[in-house]
C-alpha positions as CSV (number, residue, x, y, z in Angstrom):
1,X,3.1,149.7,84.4
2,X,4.8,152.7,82.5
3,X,2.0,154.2,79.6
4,X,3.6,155.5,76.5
5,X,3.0,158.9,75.1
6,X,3.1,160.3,79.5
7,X,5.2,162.3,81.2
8,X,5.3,161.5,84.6
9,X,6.0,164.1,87.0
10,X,8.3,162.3,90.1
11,X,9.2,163.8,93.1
12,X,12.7,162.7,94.9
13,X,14.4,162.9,98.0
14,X,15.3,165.7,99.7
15,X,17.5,164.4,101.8
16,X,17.0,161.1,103.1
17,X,17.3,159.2,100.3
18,X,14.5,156.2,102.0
19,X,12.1,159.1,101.5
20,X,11.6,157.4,97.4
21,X,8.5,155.6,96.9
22,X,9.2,152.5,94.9
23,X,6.9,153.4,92.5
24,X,9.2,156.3,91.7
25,X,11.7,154.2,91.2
26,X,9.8,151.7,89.1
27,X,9.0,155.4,87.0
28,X,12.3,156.1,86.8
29,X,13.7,152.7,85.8
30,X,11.0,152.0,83.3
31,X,10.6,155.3,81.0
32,X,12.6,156.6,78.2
33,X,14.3,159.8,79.2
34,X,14.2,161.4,82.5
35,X,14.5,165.4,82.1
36,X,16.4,166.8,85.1
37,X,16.5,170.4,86.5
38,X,20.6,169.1,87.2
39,X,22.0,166.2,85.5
40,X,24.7,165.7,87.3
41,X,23.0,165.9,90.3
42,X,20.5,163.5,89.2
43,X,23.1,160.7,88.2
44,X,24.3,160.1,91.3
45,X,20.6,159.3,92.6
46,X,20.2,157.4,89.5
47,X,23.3,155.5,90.4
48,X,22.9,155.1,94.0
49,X,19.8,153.1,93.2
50,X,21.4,151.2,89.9
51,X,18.9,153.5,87.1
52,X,20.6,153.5,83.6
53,X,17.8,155.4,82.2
54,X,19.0,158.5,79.6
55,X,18.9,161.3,80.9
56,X,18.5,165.9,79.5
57,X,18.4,168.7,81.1
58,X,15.8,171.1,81.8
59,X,16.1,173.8,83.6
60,X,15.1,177.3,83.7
61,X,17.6,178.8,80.7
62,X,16.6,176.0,78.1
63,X,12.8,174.7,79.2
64,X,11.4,176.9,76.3
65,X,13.7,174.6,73.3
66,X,13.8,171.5,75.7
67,X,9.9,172.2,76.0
68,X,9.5,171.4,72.2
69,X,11.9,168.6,71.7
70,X,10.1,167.2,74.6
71,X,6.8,167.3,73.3
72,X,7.6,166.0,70.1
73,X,9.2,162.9,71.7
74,X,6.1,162.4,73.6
75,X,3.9,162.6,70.7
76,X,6.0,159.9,69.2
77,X,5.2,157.7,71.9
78,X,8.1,158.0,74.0
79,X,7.5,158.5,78.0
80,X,9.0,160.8,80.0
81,X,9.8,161.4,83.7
82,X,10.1,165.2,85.0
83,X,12.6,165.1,88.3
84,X,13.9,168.7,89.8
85,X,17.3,168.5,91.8
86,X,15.6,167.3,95.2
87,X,11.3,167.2,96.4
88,X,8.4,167.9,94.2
89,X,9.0,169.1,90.5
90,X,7.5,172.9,89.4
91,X,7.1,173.8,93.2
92,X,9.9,176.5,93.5
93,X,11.5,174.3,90.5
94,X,11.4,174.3,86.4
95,X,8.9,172.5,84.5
96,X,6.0,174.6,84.5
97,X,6.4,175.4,81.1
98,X,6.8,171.7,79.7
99,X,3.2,170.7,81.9
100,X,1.2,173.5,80.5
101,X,2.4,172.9,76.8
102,X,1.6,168.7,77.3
103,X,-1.9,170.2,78.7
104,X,-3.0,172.3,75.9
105,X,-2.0,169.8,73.5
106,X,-3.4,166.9,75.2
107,X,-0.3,165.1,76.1
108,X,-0.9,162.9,79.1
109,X,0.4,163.8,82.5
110,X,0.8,161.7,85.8
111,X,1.7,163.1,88.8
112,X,3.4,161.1,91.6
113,X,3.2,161.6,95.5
114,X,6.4,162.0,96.8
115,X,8.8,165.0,99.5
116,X,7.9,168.4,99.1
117,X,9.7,170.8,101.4
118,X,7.5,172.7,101.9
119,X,4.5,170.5,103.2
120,X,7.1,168.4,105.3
121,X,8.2,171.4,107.4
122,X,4.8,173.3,107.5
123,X,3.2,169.6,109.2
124,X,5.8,169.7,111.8
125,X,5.9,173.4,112.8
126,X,2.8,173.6,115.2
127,X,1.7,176.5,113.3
128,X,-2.0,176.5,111.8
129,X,-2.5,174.8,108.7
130,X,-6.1,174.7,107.5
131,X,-5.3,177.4,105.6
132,X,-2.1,178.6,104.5
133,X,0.1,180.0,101.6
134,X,3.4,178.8,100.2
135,X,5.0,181.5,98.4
136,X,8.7,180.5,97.1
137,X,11.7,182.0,97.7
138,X,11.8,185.9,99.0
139,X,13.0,189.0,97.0
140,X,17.1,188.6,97.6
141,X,17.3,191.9,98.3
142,X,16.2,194.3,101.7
143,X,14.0,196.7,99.7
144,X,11.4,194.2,97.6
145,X,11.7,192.2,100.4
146,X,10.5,194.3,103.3
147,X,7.8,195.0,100.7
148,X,6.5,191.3,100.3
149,X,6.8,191.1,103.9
150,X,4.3,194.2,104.1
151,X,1.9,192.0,102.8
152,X,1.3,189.9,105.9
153,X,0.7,193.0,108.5
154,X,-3.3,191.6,107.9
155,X,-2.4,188.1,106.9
156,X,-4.7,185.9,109.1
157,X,-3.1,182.6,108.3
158,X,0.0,181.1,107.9
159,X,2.8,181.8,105.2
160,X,5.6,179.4,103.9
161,X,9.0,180.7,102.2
162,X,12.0,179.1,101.0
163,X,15.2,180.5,101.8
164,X,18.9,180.5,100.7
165,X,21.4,180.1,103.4
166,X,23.1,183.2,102.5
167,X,20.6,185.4,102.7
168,X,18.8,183.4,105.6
169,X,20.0,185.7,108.6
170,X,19.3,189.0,106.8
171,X,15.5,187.9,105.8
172,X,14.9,187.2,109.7
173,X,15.9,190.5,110.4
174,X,13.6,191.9,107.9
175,X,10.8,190.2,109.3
176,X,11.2,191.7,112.8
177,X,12.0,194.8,111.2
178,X,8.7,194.8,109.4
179,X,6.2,192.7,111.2
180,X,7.2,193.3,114.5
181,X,8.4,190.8,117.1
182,X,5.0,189.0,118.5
183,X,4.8,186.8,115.3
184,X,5.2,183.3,115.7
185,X,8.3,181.9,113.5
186,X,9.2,178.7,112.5
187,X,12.6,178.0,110.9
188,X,13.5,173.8,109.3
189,X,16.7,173.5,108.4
190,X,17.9,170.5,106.6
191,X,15.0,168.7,106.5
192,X,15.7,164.8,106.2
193,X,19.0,165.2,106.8
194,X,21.1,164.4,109.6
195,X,21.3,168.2,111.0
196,X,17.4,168.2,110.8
197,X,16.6,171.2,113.0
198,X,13.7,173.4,113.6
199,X,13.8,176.5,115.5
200,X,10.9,178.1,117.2
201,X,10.3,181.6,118.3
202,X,10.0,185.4,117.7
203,X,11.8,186.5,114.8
204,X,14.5,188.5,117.4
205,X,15.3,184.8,118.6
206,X,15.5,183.3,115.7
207,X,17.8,185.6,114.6
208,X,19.9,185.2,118.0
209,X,19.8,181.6,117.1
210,X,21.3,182.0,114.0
211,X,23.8,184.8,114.5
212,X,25.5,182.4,117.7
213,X,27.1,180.0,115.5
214,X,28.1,180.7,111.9
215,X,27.1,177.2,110.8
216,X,23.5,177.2,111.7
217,X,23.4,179.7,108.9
218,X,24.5,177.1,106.1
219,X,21.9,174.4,104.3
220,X,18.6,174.7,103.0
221,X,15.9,176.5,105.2
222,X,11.6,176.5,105.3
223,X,11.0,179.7,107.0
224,X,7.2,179.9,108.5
225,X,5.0,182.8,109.7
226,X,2.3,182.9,111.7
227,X,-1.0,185.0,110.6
228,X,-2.2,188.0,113.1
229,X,-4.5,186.4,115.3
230,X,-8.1,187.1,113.9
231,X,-9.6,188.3,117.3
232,X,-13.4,189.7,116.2
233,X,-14.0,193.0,117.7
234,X,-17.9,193.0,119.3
235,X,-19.3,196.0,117.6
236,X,-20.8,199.1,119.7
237,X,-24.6,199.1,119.7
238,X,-24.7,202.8,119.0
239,X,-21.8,202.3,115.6
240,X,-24.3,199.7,114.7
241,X,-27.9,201.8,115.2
242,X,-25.5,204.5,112.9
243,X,-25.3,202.2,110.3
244,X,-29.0,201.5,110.6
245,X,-29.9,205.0,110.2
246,X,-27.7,205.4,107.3
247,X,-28.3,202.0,105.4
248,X,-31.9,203.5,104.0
249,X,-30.1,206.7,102.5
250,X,-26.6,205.5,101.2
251,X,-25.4,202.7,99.4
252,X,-24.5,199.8,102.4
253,X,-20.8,200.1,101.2
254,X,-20.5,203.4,101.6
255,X,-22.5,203.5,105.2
256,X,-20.1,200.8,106.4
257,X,-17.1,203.0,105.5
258,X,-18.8,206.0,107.3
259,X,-19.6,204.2,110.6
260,X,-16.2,202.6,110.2
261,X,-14.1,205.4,110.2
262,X,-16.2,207.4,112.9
263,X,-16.0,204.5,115.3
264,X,-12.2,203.3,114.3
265,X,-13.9,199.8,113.2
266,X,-13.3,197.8,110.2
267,X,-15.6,198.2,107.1
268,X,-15.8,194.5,106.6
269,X,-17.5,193.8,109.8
270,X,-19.7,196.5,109.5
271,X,-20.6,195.4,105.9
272,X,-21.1,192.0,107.0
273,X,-23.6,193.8,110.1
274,X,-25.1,195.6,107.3
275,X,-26.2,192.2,105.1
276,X,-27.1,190.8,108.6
277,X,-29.8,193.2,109.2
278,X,-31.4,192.4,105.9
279,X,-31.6,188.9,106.6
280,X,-32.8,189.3,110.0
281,X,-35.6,191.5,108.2
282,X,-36.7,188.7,106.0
C-alpha cells in the first residue's frame, strides 16, 4: 500500500534486471511521479516491466529547482518515488538534496532495500568487512588522486571506490605507486551482468590483468583495498618504566610522545599504557 504525501526512495537493478524486489515494483507502479537521475534510461526499465507511471528528471544540474517543485507536490499529497540510473539512490547518485529538504520540512520518507554496488561486491571479495569505508568515485586525475590514496598508508580496514572504465587502469597504477604492492586488491567488474568478474591480487597484477586485453578495461568497476594489517607491537619494559618515570612530572600526552619518539614506538600505544597504569593503580 502506497502512502500519500511520501517519497519513497527505490533502489533498481544494476544489472540483472531479477535483482527488483516486487515491492519496488509495486512502488513504482503505484505512485505519482517517479524522479529519475536519467529518464531515458529509466523508461526502458519502466517498460520492460509494463510501468506507465510519469516520469522528471533529477539529476545533479537541476536537483536544486526540481528539489522545490518536488516538495511542493508532496505537500499537496502527491507520492513520489526517487530511482538513480542503476542500485541504491544518493549512494554515489543525486538526491541528497531533495531527502534533506523532505527531512527538515517533515515530509515523509521510505527507504526500500534493494542492489547497491557497492555492498554486493565488498560481500564477495574475501576482504574484511566488520569495518569498512565506501568512499565514491576517486579524484579523475593522478595528483588528487595519489593524495586520497595517501590516506590509507595507516588505514587498518578496508576501503571501497567506484571507478570509471576509463580511468580504471591508470588508478591501479596509482595505488601501487603509492601504497606499495603487499596490499590486498579486489577488482568487480560488471556486477550482475553476464561478464561478472572479480579479480584478486596485488595491485601490480591487477594491473597486468587489465593491461592484457583491452576489453577487460571497459564496464563498471568496485575497486577494494585492504587495510595494513594492525600487528600490535609488545612494548619494551624499559620504554614503559620511561613512561612511568615521566607520567608524575609531564602531562601523560606529552610523556607518551617522549617515550615514543626515543623508542621509535607509537604514541597511541603508549598513551593507552599510560591510562593502563592508572587503572591498574586503582
Amino acid at each position: 500500500m502506497i502512502e500519500s504525501a511520501t517519497l519513497y526512495i527505490v533502489p533498481t537493478p544494476i544489472g540483472n534486471l531479477d535483482d527488483i524486489s516486487p515491492r519496488a515494483l509495486e512502488t513504482l507502479k503505484s505512485v505519482n511521479w517517479i524522479a529519475a537521475e536519467d529518464t531515458r534510461h529509466t523508461h526502458k526499465l519502466l517498460q520492460h516491466f509494463t510501468i506507465s507511471t510519469r516520469t522528471m528528471s533529477l539529476h545533479e544540474h537541476n536537483e536544486d529547482k526540481r528539489t522545490a517543485m518536488l516538495c511542493q507536490r508532496l505537500k499537496e499529497g502527491e507520492s513520489v518515488a526517487l530511482v538513480s540510473d542503476a542500485g541504491t539512490p544518493l549512494i554515489s547518485d543525486p538526491g541528497f538534496v531533495l531527502v534533506r529538504r523532505c527531512r527538515e520540512e517533515g515530509i515523509n520518507v521510505i527507504a526500500l532495500p534493494g542492489p547497491c554496488a557497492a555492498i554486493t561486491a565488498l560481500s564477495a571479495s574475501g576482504l574484511p568487512t566488520d569495518r569498512f569505508m565506501f568512499e565514491g568515485f576517486l579524484p579523475p586525475k593522478t595528483g588528487p588522486r595519489s593524495h586520497v590514496l595517501e590516506t590509507l598508508k595507516e588505514r587498518t580496514f578496508t576501503t571501497v571506490y567506484y571507478e570509471a572504465p576509463r580511468r580504471v587502469l591508470d588508478t591501479i597504477n596509482d595505488v601501487k605507486k603509492t601504497l606499495g604492492n603487499e596490499r590486498h586488491i579486489v577488482l568487480a567488474k560488471e556486477l550482475t551482468k553476464t561478464f561478472e568478474t572479480y579479480v584478486v591480487g596485488s595491485a601490480e597484477s591487477v594491473a597486468e590483468w587489465l593491461e592484457a586485453d583491452p576489453v577487460r578495461q571497459k564496464g563498471e568497476f568496485v575497486l577494494m583495498i585492504s587495510g595494513v594489517e594492525d600487528v600490535p607491537r609488545e612494548l619494551p619494559p624499559e620504554a614503559l618504566a620511561l613512561l612511568s618515570s615521566l607520567k608524575p612530572v609531564l602531562p601523560l600526552k606529552k610523556a607518551a610522545a617522549i617515550v615514543a619518539e626515543h623508542y621509535n614506538l607509537k604514541k597511541n600505544a603508549l598513551y593507552q599504557a599510560g591510562l593502563d597504569m592508572d587503572d591498574s593503580q586503582h
